[in-house]
N, C-alpha and C positions, 0 to 999 in steps of 0.2 A: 376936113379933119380926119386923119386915118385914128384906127379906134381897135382894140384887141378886147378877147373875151377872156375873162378868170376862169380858173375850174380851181375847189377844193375840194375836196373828201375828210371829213372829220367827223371822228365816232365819240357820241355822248354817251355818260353813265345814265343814261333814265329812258322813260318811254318815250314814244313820238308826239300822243300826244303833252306828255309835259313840257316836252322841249317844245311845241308850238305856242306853247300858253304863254310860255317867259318870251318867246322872240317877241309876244307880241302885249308885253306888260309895260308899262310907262314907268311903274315906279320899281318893281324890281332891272332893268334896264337902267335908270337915272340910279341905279346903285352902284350895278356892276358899272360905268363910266364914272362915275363921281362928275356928272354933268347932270344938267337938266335936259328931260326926255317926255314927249307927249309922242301916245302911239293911239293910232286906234284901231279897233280889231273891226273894222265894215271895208267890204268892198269899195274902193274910193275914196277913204276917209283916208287924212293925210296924217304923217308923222314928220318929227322932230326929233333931232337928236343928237348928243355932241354938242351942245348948247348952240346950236345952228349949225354947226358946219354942216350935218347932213339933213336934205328934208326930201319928202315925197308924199310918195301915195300907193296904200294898197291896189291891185290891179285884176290878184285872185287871190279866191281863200279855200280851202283844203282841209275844214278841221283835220289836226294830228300829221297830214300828210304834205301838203306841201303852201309854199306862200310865196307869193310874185307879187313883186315892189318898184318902183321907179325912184329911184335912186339920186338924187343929184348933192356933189360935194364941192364946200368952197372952196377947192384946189387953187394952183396956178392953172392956168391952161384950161381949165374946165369953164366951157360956156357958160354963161349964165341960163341959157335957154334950153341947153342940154340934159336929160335924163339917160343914166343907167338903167337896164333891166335886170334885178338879181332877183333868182329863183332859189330855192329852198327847198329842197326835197328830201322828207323824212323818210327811214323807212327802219324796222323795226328789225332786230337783228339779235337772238341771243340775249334777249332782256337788256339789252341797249339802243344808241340809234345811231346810222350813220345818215350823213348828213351829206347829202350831194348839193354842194350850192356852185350859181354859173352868172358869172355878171358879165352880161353883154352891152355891146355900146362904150367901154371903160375909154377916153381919149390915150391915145400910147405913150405919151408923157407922163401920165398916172397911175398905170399899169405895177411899175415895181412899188413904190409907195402904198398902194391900194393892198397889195397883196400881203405884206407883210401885217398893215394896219389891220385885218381884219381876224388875223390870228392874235396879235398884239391888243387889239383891244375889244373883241367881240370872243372868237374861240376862245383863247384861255381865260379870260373875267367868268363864261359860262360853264366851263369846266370846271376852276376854283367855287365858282357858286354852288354848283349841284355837289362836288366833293364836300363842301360843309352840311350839308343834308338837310339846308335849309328849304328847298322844294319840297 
């Protein structure tokens, strides 16, 4: 299976660590997707997400700084036994954050799908959440 890596850069309205708190809330997350979402914030402890399509597992934690996840999505083409590695790395900017994230492992048939999905349903849902001031 050949396999490409994402890179995005996206700057949040808030601190690092708030934007760390929310990536890693179950119920503010099951908001922003209007799905059901079980996350847990421990090393190893698995999530859910997208009413299954996405699950994994914590792999590193970073209060405020960064979070490393193993990723796997019910695509076409995507193994069943396969994980992605997306990394999350906060960093504080001008009373905001920008947000270096890098998914490695992605299979290459997933690649444009994946990319747009994560601005479409992760970036802007958390943008529109922190613009309401509900954080």
């Amino acid at each position: 299976m050949n396999t490409e890596t994402i890179k995005q850069k996206v700057t949040f309205n808030t601190k690092p660590d708030v934007l760390y708190a929310l990536l890693l809330n179950e119920k503010i997350l099951s908001g922003l997707t209007g799905t059901k979402a079980k996350m847990s914030t421990a090393v190893n402890g698995k999530f859910d997400i997208f009413d299954g399509y996405c699950h994994g597992y914590n792999m590193e934690l970073v209060e405020g700084k960064k979070i490393v996840q193993a990723w796997h999505f019910a695509e076409d083409g995507w193994p069943d036994d396969h994980f992605s590695i997306c990394t999350f790395t906060l960093e504080k900017s001008d009373g905001r954050t920008k947000l270096e994230f890098v998914q490695t492992g992605v299979p290459d048939n997933n690649v444009e799908s994946l990319k747009s999905g994560w601005k479409e349903f992760y970036w802007d849902p958390i943008k529109s959440y922190l613009k309401s001031g509900k954080s």
